[in-house]
C-alpha positions as CSV (number, residue, x, y, z in Angstrom):
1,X,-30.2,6.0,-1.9
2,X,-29.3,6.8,-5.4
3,X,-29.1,3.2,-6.4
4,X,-32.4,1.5,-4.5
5,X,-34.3,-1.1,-6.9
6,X,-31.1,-1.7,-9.0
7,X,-29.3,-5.1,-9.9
8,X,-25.7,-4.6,-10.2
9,X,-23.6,-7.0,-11.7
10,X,-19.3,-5.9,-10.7
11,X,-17.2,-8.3,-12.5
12,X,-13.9,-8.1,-11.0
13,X,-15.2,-7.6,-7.9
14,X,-13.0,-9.0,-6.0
15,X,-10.6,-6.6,-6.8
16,X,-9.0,-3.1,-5.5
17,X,-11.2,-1.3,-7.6
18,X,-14.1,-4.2,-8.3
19,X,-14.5,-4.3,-4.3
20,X,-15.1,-0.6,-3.6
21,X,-17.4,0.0,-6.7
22,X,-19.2,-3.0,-5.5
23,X,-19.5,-1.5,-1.7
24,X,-20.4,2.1,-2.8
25,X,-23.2,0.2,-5.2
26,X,-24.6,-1.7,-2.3
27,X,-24.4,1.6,0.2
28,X,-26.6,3.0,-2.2
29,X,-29.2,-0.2,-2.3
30,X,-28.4,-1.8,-5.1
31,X,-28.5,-5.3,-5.2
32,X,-24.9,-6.8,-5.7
33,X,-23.6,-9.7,-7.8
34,X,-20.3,-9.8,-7.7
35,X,-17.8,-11.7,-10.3
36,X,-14.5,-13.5,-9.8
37,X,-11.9,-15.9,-10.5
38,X,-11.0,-16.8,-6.5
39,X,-13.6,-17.5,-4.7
40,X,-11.8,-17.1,-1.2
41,X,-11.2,-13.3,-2.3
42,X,-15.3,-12.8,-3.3
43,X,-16.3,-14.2,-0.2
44,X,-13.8,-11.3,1.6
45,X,-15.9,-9.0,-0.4
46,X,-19.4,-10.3,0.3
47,X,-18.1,-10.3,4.4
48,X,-17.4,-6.7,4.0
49,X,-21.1,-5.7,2.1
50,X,-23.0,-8.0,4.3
51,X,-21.4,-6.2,7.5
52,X,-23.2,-2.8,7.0
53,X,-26.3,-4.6,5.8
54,X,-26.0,-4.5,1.8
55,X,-27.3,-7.1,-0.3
56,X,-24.3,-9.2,-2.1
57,X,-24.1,-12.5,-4.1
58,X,-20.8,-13.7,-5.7
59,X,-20.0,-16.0,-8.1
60,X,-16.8,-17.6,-9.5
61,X,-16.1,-17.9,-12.9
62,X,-13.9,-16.7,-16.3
63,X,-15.6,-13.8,-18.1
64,X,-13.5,-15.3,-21.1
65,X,-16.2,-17.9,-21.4
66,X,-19.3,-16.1,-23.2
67,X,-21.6,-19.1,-21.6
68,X,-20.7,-18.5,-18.0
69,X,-21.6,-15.0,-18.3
70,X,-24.9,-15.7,-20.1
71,X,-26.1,-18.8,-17.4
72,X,-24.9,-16.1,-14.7
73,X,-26.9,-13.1,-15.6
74,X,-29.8,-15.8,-16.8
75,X,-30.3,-16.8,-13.4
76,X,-30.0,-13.2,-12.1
77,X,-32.5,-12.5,-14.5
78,X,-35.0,-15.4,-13.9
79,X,-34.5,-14.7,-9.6
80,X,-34.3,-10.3,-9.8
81,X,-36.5,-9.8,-12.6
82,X,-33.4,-7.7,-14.7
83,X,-30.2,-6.5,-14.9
84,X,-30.2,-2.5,-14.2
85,X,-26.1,-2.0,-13.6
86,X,-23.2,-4.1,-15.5
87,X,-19.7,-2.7,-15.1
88,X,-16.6,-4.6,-16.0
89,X,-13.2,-4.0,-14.1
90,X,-11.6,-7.1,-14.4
91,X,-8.0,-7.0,-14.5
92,X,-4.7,-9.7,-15.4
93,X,-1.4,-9.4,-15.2
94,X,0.6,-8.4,-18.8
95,X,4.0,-6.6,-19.7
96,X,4.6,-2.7,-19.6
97,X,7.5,-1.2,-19.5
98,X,9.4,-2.1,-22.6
99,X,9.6,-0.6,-25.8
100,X,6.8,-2.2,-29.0
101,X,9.8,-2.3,-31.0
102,X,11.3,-5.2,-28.7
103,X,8.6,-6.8,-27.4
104,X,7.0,-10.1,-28.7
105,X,3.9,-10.1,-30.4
106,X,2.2,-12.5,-27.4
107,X,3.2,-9.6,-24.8
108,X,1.7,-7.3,-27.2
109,X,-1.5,-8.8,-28.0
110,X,-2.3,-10.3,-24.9
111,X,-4.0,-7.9,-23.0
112,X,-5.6,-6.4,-26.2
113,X,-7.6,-9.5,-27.2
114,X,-8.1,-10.6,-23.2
115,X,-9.8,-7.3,-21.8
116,X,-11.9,-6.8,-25.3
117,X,-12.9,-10.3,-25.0
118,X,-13.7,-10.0,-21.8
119,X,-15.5,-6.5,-22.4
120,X,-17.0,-7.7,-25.1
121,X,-18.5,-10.9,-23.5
122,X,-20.5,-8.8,-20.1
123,X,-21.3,-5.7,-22.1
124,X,-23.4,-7.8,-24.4
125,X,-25.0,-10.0,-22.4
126,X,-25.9,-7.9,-20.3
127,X,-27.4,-5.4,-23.2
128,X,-29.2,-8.1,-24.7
129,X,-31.7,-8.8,-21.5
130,X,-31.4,-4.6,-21.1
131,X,-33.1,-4.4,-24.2
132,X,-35.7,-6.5,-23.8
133,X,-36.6,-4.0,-20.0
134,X,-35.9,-1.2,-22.3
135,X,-33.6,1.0,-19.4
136,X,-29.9,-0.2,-18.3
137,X,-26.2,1.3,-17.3
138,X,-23.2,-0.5,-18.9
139,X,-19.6,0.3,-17.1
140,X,-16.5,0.0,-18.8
141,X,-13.0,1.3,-17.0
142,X,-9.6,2.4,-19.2
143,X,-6.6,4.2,-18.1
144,X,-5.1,7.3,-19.8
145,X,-3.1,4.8,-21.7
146,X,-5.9,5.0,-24.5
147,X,-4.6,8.4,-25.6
148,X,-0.8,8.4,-24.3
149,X,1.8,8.0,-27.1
150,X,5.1,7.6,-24.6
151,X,4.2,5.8,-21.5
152,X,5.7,2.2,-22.7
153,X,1.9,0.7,-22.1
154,X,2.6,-1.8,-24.4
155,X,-0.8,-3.5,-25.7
156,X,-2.3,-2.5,-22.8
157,X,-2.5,1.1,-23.7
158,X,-4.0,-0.3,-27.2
159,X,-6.2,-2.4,-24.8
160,X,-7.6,0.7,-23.3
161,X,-8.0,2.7,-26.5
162,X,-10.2,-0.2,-28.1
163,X,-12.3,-0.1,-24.7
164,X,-13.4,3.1,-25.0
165,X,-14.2,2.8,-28.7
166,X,-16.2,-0.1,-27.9
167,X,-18.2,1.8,-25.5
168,X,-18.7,4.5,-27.5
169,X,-20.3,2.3,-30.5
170,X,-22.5,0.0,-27.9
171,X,-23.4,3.3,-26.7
172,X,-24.7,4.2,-30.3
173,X,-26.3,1.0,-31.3
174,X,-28.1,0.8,-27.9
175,X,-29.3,4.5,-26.8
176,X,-32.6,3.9,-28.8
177,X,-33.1,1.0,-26.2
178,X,-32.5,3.7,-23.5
179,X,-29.1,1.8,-22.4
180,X,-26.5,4.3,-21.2
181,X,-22.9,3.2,-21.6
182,X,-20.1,4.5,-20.3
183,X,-16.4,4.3,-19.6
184,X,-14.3,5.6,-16.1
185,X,-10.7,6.4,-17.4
186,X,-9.3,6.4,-13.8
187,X,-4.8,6.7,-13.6
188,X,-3.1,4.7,-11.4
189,X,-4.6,4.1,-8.2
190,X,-1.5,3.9,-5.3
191,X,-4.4,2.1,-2.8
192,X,-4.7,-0.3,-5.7
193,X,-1.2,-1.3,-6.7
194,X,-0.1,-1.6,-3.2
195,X,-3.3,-3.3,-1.8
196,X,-1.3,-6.9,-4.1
197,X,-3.9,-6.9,-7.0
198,X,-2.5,-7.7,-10.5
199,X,-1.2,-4.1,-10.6
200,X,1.1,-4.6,-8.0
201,X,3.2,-7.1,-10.4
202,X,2.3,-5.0,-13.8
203,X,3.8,-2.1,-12.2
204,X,6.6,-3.7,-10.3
205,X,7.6,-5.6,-13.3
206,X,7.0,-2.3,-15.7
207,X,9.0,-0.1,-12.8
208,X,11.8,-2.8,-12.8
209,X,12.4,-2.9,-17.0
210,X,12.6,1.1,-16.9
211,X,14.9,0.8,-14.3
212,X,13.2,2.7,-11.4
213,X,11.6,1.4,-7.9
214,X,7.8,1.3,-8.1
215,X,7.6,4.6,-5.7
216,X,9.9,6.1,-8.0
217,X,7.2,5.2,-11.1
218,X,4.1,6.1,-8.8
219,X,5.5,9.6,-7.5
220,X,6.3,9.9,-10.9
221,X,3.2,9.5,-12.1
222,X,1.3,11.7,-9.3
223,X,3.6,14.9,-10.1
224,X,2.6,14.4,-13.8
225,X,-1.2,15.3,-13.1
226,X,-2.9,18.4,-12.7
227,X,-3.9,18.0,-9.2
228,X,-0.4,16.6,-8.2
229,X,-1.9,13.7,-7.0
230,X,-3.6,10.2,-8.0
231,X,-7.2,9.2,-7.7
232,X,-8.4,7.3,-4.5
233,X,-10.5,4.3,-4.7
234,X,-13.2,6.2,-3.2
235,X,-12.9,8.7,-6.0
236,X,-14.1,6.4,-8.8
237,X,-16.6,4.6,-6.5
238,X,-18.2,7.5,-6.0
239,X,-18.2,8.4,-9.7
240,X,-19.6,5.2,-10.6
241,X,-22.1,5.4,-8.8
242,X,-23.3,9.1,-9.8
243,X,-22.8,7.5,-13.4
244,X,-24.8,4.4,-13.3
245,X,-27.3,6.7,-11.3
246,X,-30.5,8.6,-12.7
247,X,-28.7,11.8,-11.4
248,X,-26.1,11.0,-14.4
249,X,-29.6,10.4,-16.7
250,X,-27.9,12.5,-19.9
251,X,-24.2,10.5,-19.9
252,X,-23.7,8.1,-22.7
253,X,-20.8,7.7,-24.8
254,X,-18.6,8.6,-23.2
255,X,-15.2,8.7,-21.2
256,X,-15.2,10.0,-17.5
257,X,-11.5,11.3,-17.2
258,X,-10.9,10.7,-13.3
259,X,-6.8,11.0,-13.8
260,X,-6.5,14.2,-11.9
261,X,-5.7,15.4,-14.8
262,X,-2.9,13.2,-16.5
263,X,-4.2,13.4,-19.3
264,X,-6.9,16.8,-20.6
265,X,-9.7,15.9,-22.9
């Protein structure tokens, strides 16, 4: 088990992507704490881990609110003895699909200052008790929004852009504390939009102002990559794992491009 020994916080786990990160982490022994807005959706989750035997907490709150993230990884902390694994895919809803040049400045910045916030909040709690053990893996997730200049992302694709700078320059400050950091730049996941996750009505809405059906923008999107296709779920599980593993010992700073190829570099 590439994970045994580890304490592995998901926040967003209750989502698409959250919920199979947090069951390929707990297949592979790590301990689980997963985070969430809706409790009834966690407790899905922790049904699902608990069934093939994996080890899963969850907890409700807003990872908006810097103290709710500190008293949650304190009493991790003071129960598990440390915090090995942090990775942050939460997700909320926002507007894609129409141009900057008409689009109000709250549309805009909304997502940028929510997921950095956010980010910003679990990455450095989480480093500052990683520190102090000397040894952790800190997750971030983008899309290949960060580098696309024509995909109508609004300030999401700005969003994902500042992400992966952030992780870059945590991954600086804290590599001579022998913290890895690291972000997954996954594309769009079909099994997630479709599963009814926050994507579903980002792309739906997004699909609707360029005036196309939401197969029509996800086809679209597969015959635009590399591989002709569009990550699984299972895909970036699996890559998070090998990631916040010792097999991935030498990664830090930087992006895993899991888009099949939508994007090169």
């Amino acid at each position: 088990m590439l994970l045994l020994h580890n304490n592995a916080v998901v926040y967003g786990g209750s989502g698409a992507i959250g919920s199979a990160v947090a069951k390929a982490f707990a297949q592979e022994g790590a301990k689980v704490f997963i985070v969430g807005r809706k409790h009834d959706k966690l407790e899905n989750v922790v049904t699902q881990i608990e069934s093939f035997g994996g080890y899963v907490e969850a907890a409700s709150f807003d990872t908006l609110e810097d103290e709710s993230v500190e008293n949650h990884l304190a009493n991790i902390v003071e129960r598990m003895g440390s915090i090995d694994i942090s990775f942050n895919c939460t997700g909320v809803y926002h507007v894609q699909g129409a141009p900057l040049a008409v689009m109000r400045l709250e549309d805009f910045t909304f997502p940028i200052t929510t997921y950095l916030t956010s980010n910003f909040n679990t990455s450095t709690a989480a480093a500052r008790y990683m520190v102090k053990a000397n040894r952790g893996v800190i997750l971030t997730i983008s899309t290949p929004g960060a580098l696309m200049s024509n995909g109508y992302a609004g300030g999401f694709g700005v969003a994902c852009a500042a992400i992966e700078g952030l992780t870059r320059q945590l991954a600086g400050e804290l590599g001579p504390s022998n913290i890895r950091v690291i972000c997954l730049r996954p594309d769009a996941i079909p099994e997630a939009v479709y599963a009814g996750s926050h994507s579903r009505e980002v792309f739906m809405n997004r699909a609707g102002l360029m005036g196309m059906s939401l197969n029509e923008l996800l086809e679209g999107s597969q015959n635009g990559t590399l591989l002709q296709r569009s990550p699984t779920l299972q895909e970036v599980a699996n890559a998070a794992v090998f990631l916040a593993s010792d097999k991935a010992s030498a990664f830090t700073a930087t992006v895993a491009n899991l888009s099949c190829g939508s994007v090169v570099g």
